[in-house]
N, CA, C and O atoms as a GROMACS GRO file, in nm:
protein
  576
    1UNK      N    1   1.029  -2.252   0.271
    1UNK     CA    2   0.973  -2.240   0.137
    1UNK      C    3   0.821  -2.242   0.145
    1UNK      O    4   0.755  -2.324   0.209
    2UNK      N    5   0.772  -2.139   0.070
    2UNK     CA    6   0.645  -2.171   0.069
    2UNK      C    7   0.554  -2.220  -0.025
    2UNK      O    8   0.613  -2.183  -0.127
    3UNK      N    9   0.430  -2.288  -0.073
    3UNK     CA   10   0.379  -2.397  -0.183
    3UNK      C   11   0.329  -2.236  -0.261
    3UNK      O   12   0.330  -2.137  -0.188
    4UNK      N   13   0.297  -2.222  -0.373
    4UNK     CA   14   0.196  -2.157  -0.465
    4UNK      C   15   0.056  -2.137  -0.429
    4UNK      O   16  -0.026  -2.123  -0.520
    5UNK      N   17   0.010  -2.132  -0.280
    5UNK     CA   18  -0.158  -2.186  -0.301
    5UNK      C   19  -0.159  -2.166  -0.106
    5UNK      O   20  -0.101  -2.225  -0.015
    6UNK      N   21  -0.230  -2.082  -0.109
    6UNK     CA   22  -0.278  -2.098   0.065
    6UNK      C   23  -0.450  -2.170   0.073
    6UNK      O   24  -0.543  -2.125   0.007
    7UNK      N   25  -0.458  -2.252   0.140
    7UNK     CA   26  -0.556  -2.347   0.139
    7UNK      C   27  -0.650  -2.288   0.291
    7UNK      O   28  -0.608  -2.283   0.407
    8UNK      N   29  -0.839  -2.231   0.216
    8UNK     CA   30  -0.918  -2.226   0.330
    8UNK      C   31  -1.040  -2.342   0.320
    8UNK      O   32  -1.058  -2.403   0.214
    9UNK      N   33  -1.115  -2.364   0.427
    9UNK     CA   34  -1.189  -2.465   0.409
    9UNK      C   35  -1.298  -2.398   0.451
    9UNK      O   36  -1.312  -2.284   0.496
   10UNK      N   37  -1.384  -2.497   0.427
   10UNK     CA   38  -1.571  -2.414   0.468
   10UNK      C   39  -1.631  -2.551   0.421
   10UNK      O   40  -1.595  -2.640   0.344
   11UNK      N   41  -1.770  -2.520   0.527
   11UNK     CA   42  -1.884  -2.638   0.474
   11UNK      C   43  -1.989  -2.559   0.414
   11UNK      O   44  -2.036  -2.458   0.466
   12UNK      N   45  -2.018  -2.598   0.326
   12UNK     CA   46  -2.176  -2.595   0.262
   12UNK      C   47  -2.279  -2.570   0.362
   12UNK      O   48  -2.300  -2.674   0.426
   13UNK      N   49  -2.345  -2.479   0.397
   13UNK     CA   50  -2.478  -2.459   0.507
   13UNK      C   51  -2.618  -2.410   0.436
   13UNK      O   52  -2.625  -2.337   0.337
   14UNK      N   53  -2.728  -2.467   0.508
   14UNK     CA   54  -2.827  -2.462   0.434
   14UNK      C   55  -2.842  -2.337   0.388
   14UNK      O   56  -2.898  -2.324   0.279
   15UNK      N   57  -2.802  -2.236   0.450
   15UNK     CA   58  -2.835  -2.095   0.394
   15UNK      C   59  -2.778  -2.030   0.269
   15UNK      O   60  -2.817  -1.928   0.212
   16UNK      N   61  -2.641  -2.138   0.229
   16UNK     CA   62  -2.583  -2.107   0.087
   16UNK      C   63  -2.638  -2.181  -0.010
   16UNK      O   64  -2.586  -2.189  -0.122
   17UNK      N   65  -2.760  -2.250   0.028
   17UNK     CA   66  -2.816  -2.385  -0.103
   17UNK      C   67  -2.924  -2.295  -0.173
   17UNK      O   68  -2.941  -2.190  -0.111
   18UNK      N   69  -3.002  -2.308  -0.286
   18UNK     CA   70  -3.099  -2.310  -0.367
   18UNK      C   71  -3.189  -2.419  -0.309
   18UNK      O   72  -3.163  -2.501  -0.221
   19UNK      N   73  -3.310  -2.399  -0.383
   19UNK     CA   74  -3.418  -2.486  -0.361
   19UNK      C   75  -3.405  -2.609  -0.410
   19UNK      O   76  -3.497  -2.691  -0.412
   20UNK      N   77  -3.274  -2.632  -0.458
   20UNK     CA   78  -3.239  -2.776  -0.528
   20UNK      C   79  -3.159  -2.826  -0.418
   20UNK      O   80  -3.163  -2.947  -0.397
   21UNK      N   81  -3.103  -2.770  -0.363
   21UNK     CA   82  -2.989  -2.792  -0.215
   21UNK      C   83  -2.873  -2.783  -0.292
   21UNK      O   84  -2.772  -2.808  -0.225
   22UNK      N   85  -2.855  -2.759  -0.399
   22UNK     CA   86  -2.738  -2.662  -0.423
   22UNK      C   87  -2.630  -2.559  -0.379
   22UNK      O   88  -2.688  -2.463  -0.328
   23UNK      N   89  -2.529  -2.546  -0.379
   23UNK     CA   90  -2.489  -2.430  -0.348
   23UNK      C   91  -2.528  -2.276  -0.412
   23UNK      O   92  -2.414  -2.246  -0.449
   24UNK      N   93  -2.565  -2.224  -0.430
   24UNK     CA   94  -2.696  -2.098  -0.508
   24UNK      C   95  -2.545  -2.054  -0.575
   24UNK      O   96  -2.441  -2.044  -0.510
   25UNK      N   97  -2.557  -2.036  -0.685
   25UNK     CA   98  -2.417  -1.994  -0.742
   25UNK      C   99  -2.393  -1.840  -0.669
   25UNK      O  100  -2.286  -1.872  -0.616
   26UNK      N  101  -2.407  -1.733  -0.637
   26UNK     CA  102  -2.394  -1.652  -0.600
   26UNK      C  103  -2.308  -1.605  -0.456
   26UNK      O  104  -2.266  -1.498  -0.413
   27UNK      N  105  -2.308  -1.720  -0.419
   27UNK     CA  106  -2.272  -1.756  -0.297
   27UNK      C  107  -2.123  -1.818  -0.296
   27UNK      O  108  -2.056  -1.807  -0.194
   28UNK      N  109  -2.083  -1.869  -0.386
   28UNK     CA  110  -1.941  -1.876  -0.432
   28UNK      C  111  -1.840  -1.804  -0.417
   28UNK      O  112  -1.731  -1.835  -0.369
   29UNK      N  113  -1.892  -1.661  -0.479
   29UNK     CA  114  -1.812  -1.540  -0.470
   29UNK      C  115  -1.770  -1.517  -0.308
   29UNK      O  116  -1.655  -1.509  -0.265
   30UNK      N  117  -1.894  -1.509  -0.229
   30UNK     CA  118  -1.866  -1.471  -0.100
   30UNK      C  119  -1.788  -1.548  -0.019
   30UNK      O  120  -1.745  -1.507   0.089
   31UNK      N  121  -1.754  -1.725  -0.094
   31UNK     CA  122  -1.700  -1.795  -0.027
   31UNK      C  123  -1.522  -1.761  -0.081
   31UNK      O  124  -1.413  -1.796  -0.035
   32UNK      N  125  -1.554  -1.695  -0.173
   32UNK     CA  126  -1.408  -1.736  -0.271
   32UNK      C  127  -1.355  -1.548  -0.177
   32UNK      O  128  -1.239  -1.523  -0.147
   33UNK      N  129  -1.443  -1.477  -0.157
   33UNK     CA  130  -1.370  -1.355  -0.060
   33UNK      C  131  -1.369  -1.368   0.056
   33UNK      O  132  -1.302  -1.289   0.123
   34UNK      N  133  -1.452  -1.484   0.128
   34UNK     CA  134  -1.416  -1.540   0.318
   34UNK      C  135  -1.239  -1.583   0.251
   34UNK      O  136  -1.149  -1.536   0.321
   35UNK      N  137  -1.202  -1.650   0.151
   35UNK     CA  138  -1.080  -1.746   0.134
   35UNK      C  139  -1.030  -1.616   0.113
   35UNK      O  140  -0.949  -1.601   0.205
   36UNK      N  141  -1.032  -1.497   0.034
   36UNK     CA  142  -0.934  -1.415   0.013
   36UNK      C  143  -0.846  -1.346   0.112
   36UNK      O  144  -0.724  -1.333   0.111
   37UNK      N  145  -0.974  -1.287   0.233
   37UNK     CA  146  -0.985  -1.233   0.369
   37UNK      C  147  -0.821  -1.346   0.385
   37UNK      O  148  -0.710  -1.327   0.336
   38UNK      N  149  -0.860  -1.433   0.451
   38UNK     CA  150  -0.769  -1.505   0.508
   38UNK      C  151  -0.655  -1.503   0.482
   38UNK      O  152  -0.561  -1.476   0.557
   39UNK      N  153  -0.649  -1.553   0.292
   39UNK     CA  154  -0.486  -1.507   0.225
   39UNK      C  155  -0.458  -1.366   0.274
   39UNK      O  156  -0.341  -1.362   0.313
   40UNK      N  157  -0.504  -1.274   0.285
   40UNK     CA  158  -0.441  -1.178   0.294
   40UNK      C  159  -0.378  -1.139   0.417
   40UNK      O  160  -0.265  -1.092   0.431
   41UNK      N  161  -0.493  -1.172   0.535
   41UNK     CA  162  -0.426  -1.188   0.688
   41UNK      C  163  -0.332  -1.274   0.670
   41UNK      O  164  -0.236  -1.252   0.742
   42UNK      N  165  -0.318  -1.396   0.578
   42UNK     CA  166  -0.214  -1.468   0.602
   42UNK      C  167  -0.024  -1.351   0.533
   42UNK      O  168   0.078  -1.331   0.598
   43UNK      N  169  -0.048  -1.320   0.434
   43UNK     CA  170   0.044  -1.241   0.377
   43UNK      C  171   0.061  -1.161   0.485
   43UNK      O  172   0.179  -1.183   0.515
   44UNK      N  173   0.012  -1.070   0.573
   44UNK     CA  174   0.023  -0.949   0.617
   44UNK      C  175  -0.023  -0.766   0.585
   44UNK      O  176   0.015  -0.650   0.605
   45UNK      N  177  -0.139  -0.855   0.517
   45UNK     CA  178  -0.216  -0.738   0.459
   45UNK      C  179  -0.380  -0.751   0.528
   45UNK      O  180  -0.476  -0.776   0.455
   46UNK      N  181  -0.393  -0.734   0.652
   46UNK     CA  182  -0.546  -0.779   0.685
   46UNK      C  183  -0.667  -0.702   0.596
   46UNK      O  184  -0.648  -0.581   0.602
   47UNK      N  185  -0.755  -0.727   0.535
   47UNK     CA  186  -0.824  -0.610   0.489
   47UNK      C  187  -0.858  -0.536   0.584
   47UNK      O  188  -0.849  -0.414   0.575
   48UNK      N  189  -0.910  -0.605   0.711
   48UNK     CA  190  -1.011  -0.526   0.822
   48UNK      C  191  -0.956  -0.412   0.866
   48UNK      O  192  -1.013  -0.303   0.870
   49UNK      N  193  -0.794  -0.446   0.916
   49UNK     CA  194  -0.754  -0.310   0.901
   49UNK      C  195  -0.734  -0.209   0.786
   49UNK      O  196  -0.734  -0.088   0.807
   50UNK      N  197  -0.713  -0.270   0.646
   50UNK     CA  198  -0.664  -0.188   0.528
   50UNK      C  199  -0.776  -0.099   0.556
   50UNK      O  200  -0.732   0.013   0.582
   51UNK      N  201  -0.937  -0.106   0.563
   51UNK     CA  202  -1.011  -0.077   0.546
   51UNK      C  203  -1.041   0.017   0.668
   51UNK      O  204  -1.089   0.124   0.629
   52UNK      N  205  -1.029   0.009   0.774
   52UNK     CA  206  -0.988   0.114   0.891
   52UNK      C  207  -0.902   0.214   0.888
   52UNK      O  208  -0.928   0.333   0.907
   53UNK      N  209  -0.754   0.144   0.853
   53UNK     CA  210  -0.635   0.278   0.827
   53UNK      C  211  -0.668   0.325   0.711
   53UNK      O  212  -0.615   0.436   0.699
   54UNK      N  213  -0.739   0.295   0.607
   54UNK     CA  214  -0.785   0.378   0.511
   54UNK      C  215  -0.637   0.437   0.418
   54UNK      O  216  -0.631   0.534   0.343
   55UNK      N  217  -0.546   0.356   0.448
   55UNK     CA  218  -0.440   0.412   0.373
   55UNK      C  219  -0.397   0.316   0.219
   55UNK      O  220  -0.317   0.352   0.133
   56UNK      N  221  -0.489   0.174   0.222
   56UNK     CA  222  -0.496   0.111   0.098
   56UNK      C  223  -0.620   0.021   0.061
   56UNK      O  224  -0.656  -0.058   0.148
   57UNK      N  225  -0.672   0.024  -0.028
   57UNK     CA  226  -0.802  -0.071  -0.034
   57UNK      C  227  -0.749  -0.143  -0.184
   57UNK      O  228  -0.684  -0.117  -0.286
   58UNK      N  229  -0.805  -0.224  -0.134
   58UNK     CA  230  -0.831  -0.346  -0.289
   58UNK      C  231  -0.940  -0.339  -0.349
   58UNK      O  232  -1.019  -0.419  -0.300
   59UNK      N  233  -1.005  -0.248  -0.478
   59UNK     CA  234  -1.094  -0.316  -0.524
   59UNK      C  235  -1.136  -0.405  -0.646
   59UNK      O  236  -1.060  -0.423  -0.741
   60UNK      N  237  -1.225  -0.445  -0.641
   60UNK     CA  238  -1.216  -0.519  -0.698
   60UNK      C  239  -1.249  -0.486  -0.847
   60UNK      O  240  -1.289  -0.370  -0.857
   61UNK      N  241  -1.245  -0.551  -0.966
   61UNK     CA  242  -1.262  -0.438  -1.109
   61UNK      C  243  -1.328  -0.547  -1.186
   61UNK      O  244  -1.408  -0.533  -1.278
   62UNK      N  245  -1.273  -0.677  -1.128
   62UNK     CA  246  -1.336  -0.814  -1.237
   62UNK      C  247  -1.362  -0.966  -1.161
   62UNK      O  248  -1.291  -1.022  -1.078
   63UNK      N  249  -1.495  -1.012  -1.223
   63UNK     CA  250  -1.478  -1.115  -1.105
   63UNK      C  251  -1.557  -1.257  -1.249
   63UNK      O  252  -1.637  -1.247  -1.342
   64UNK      N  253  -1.484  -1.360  -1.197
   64UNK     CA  254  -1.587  -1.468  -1.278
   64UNK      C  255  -1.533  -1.603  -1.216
   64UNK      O  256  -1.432  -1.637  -1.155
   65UNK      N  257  -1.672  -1.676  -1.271
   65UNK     CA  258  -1.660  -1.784  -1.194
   65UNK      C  259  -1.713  -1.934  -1.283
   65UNK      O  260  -1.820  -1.940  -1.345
   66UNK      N  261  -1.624  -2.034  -1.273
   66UNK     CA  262  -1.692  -2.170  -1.395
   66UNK      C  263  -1.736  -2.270  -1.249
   66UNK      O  264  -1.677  -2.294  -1.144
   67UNK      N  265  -1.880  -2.314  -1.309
   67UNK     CA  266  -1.911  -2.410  -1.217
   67UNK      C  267  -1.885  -2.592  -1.307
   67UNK      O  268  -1.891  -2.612  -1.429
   68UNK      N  269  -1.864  -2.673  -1.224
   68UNK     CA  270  -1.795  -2.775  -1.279
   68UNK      C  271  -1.894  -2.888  -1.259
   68UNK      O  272  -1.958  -2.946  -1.347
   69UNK      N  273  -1.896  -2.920  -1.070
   69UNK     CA  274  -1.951  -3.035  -1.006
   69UNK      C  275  -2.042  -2.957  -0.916
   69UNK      O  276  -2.025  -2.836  -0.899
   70UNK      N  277  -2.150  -3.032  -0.850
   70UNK     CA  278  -2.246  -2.977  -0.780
   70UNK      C  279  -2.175  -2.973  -0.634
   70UNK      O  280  -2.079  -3.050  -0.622
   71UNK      N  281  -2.207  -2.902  -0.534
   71UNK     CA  282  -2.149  -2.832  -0.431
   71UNK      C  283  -2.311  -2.873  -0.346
   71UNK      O  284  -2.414  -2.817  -0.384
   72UNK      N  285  -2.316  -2.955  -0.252
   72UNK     CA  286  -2.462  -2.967  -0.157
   72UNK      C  287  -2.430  -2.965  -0.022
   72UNK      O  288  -2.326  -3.007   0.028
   73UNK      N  289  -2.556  -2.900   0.054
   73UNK     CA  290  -2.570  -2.892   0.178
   73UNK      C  291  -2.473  -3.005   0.244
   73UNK      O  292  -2.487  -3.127   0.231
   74UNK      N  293  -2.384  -2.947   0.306
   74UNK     CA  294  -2.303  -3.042   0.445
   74UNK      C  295  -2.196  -3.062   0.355
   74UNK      O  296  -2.090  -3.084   0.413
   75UNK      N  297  -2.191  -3.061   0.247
   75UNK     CA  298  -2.025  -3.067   0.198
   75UNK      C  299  -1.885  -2.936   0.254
   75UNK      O  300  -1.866  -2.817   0.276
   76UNK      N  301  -1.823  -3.061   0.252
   76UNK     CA  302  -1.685  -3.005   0.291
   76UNK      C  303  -1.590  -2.957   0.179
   76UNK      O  304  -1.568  -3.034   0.085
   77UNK      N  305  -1.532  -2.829   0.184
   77UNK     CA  306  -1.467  -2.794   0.014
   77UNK      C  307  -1.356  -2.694   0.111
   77UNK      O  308  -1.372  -2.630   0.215
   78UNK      N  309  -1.219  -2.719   0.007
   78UNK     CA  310  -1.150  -2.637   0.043
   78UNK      C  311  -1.126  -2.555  -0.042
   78UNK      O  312  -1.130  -2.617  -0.148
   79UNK      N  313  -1.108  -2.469  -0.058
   79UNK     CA  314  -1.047  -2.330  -0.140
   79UNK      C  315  -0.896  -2.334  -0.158
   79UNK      O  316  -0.832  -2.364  -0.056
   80UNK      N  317  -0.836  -2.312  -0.255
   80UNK     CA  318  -0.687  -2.305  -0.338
   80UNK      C  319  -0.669  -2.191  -0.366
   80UNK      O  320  -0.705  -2.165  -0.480
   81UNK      N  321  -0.615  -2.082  -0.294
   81UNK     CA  322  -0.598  -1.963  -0.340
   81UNK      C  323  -0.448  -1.931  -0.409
   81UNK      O  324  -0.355  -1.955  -0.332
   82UNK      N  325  -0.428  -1.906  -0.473
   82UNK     CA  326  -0.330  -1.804  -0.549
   82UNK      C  327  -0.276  -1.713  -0.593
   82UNK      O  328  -0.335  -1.615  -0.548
   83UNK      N  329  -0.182  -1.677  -0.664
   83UNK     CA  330  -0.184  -1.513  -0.713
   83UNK      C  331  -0.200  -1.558  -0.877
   83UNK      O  332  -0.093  -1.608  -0.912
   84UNK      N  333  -0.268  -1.557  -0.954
   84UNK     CA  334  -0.285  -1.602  -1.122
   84UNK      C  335  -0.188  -1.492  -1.219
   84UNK      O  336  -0.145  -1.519  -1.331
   85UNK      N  337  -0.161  -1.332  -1.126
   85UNK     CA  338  -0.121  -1.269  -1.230
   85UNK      C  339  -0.096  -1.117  -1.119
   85UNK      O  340  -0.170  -1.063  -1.036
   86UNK      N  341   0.017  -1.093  -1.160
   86UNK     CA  342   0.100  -0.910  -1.104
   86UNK      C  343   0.099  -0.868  -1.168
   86UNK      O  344   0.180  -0.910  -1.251
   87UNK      N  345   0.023  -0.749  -1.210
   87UNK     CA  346   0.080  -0.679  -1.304
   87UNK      C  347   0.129  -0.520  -1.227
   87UNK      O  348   0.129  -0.511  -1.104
   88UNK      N  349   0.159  -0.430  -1.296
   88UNK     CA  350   0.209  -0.305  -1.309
   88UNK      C  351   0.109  -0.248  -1.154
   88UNK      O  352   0.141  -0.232  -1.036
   89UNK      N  353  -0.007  -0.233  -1.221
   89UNK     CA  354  -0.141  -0.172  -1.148
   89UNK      C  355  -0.240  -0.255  -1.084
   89UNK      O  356  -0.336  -0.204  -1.027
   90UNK      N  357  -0.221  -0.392  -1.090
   90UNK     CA  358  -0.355  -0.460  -1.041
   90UNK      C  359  -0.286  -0.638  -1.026
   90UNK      O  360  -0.172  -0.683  -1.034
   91UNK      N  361  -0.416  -0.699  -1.003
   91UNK     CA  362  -0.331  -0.831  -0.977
   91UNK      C  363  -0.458  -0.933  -0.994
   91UNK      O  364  -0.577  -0.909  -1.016
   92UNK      N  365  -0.395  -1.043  -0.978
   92UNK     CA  366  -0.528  -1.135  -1.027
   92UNK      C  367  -0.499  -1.258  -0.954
   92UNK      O  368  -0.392  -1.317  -0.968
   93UNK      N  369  -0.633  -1.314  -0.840
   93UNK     CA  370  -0.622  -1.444  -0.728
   93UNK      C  371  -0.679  -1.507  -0.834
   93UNK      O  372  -0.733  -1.442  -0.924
   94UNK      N  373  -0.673  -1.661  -0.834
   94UNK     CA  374  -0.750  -1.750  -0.881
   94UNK      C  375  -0.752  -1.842  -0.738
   94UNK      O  376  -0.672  -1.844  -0.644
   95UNK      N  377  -0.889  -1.923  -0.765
   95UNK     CA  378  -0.951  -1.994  -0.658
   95UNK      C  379  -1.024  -2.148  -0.721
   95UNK      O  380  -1.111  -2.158  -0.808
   96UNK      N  381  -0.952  -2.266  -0.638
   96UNK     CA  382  -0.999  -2.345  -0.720
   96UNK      C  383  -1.075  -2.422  -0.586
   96UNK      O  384  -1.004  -2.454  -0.491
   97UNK      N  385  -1.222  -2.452  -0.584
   97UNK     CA  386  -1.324  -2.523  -0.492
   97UNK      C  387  -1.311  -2.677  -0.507
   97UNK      O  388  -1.360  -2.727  -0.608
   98UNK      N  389  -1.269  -2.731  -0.445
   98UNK     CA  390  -1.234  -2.859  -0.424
   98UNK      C  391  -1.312  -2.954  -0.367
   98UNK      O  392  -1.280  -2.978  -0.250
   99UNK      N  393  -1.398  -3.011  -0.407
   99UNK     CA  394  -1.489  -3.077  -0.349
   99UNK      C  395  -1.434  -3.200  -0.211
   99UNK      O  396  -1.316  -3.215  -0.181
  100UNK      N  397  -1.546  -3.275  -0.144
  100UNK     CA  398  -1.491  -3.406  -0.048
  100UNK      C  399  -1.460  -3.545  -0.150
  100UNK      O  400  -1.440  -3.656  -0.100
  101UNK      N  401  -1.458  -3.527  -0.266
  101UNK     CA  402  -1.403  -3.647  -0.336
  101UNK      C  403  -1.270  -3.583  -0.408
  101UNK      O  404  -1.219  -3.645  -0.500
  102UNK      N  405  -1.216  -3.459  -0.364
  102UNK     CA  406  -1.068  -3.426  -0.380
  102UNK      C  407  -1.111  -3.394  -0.577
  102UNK      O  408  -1.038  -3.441  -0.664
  103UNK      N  409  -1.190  -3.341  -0.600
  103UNK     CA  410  -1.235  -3.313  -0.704
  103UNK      C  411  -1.262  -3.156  -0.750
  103UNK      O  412  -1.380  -3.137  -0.723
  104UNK      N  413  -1.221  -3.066  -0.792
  104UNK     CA  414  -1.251  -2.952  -0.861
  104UNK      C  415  -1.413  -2.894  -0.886
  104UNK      O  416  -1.477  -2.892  -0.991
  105UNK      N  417  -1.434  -2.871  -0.817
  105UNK     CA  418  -1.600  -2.837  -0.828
  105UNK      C  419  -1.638  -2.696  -0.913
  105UNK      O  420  -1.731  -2.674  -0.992
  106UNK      N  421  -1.515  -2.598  -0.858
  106UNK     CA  422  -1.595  -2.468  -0.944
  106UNK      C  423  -1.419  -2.377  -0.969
  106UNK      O  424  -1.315  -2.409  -0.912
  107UNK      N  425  -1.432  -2.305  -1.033
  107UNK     CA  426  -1.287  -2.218  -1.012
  107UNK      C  427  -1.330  -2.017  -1.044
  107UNK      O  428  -1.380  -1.965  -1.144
  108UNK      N  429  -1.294  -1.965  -0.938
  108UNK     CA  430  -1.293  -1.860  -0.964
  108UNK      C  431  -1.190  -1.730  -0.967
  108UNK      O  432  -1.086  -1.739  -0.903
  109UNK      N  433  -1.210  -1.648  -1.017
  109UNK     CA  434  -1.097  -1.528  -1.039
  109UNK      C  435  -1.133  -1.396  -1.058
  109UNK      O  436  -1.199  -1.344  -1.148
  110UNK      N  437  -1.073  -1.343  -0.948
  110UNK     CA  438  -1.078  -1.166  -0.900
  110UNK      C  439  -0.961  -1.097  -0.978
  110UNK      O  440  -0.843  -1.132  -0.987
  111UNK      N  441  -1.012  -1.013  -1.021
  111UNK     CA  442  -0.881  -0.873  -1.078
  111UNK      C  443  -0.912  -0.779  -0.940
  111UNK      O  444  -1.028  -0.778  -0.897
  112UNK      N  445  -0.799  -0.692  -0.864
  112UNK     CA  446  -0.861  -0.652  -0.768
  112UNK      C  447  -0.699  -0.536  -0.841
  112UNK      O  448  -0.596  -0.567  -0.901
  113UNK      N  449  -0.766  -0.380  -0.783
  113UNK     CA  450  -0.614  -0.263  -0.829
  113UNK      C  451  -0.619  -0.185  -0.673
  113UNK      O  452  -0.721  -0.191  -0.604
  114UNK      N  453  -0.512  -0.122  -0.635
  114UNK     CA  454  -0.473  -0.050  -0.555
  114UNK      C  455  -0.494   0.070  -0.562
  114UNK      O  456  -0.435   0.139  -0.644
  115UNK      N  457  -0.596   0.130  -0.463
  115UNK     CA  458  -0.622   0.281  -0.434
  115UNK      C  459  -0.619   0.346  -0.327
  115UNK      O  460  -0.640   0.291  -0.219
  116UNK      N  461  -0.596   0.460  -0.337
  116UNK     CA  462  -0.601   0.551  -0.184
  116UNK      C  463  -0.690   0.543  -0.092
  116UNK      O  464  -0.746   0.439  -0.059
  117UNK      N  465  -0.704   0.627  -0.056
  117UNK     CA  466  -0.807   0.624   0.062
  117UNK      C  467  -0.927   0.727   0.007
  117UNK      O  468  -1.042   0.690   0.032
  118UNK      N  469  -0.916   0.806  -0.038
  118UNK     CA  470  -0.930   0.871  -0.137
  118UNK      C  471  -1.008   0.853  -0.254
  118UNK      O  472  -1.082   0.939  -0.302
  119UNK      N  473  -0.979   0.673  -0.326
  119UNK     CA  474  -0.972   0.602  -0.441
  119UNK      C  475  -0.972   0.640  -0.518
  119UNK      O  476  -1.051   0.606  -0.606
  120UNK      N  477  -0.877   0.743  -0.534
  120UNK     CA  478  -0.831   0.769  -0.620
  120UNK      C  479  -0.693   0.647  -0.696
  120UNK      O  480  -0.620   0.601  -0.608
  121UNK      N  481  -0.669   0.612  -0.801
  121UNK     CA  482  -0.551   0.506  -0.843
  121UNK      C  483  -0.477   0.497  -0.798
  121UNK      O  484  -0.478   0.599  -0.730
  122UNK      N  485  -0.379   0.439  -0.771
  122UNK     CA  486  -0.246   0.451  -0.719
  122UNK      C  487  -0.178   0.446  -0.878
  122UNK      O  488  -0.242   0.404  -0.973
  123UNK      N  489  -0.040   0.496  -0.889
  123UNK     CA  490   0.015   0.466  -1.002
  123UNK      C  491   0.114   0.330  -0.998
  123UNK      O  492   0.199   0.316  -1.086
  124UNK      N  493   0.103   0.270  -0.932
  124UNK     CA  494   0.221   0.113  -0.934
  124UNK      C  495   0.129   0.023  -0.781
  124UNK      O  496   0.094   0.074  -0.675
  125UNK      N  497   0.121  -0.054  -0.806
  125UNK     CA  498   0.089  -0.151  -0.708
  125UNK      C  499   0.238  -0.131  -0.600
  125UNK      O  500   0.357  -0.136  -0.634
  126UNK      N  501   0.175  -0.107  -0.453
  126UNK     CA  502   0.293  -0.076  -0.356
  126UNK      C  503   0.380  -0.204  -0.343
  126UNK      O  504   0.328  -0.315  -0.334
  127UNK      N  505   0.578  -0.178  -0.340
  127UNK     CA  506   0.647  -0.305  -0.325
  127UNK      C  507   0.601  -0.368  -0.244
  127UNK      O  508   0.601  -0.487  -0.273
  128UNK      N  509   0.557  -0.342  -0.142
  128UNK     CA  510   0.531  -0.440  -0.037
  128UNK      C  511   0.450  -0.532  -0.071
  128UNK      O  512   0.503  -0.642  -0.085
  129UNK      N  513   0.324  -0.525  -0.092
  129UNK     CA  514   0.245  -0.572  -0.172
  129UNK      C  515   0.242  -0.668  -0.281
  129UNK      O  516   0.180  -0.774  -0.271
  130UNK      N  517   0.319  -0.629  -0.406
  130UNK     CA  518   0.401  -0.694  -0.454
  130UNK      C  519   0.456  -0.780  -0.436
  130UNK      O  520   0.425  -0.877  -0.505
  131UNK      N  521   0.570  -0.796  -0.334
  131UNK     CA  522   0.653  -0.884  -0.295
  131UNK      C  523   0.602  -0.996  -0.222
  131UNK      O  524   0.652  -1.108  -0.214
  132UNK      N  525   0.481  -0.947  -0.163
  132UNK     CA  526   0.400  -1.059  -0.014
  132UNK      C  527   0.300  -1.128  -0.150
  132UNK      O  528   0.253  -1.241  -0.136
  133UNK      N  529   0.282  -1.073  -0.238
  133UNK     CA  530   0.161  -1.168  -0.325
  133UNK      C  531   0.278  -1.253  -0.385
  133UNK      O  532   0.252  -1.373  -0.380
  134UNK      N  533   0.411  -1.221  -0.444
  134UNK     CA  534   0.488  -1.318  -0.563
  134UNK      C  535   0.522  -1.417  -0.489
  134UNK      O  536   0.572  -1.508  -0.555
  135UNK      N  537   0.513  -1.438  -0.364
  135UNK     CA  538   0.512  -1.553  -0.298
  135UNK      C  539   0.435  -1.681  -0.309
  135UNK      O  540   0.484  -1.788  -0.276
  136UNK      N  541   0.316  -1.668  -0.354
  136UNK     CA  542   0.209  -1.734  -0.403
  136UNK      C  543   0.167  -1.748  -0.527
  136UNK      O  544   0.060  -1.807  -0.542
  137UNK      N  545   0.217  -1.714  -0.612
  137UNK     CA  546   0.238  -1.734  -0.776
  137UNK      C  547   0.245  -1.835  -0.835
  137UNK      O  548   0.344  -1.909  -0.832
  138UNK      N  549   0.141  -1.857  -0.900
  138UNK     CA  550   0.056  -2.000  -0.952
  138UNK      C  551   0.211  -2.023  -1.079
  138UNK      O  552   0.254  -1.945  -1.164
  139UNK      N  553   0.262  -2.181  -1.036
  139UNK     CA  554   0.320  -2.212  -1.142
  139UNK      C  555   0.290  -2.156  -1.252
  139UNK      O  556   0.384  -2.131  -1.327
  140UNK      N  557   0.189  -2.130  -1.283
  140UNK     CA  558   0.148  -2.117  -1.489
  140UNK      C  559   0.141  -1.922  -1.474
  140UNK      O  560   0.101  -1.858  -1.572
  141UNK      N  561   0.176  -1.865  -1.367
  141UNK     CA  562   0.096  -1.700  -1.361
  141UNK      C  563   0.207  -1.608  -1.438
  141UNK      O  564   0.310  -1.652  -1.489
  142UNK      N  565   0.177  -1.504  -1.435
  142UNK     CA  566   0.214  -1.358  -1.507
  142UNK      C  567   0.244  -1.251  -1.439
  142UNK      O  568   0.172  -1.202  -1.352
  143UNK      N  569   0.336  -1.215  -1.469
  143UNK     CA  570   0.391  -1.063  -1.419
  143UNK      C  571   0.412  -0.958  -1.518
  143UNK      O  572   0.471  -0.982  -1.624
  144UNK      N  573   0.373  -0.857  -1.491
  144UNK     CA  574   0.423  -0.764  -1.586
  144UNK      C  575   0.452  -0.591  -1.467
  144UNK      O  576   0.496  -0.487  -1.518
   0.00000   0.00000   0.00000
């Protein structure tokens, strides 16, 4: 059986802080797509190759992000990845940043749709695809 949530970790490095030693909000995103990378090698969808065989890409169409708790240099945070939502044509990860006091620091969420190589649309998100994300389907998520 598998849980709702594949879990990546990362530390905070000076090069992701602001002049406050912050994590620079911008830098989130890139952490919340190092965590995606991984879910997806973990499913069986590597991007590195999607993106070589050129026979499927994910892009992305919507992205946002709530900041909660402060995120500083040398912190340890794990990433909560999910599937938030399947639909027909597209799909939706949510990502929740977990601070070292086991605390919720920021949460973010990608709409990402299926295209050729081509990119041109696909008309249905491929079964395969499908089937390897509903595995990870956030208790509270959506299908259509």
């Amino acid at each position: 059986m598998t849980t709702d949530f594949h879990e990546h970790e990362f530390t905070i490095r000076l090069h992701d802080t602001d002049a406050a030693g912050l994590l620079f909000f911008g830098h989130l995103f890139r952490h919340a797509h190092d965590a995606f990378e991984a879910f997806m090698d973990m499913i069986g969808f590597p991007v590195d190759l999607m993106i070589r065989d050129g026979r499927m890409l994910l892009p992305l169409t919507h992205a946002e992000a709530d900041y909660r708790r402060p995120l500083r240099h040398g912190d340890s945070v794990r990433v909560r990845v999910s599937v938030l939502e399947i639909r027909r044509r597209s799909f939706a990860i949510g990502y929740r940043f977990i601070d070292h006091l086991g605390e919720v620091a920021a949460t973010a969420r990608t709409v990402h749709v299926e295209v050729s190589a081509d990119i041109a649309p696909v008309m249905d998100l491929s079964e395969s695809l499908r089937l390897a994300l509903s595995a990870y389907l956030a208790d509270d998520a959506h299908t259509s």
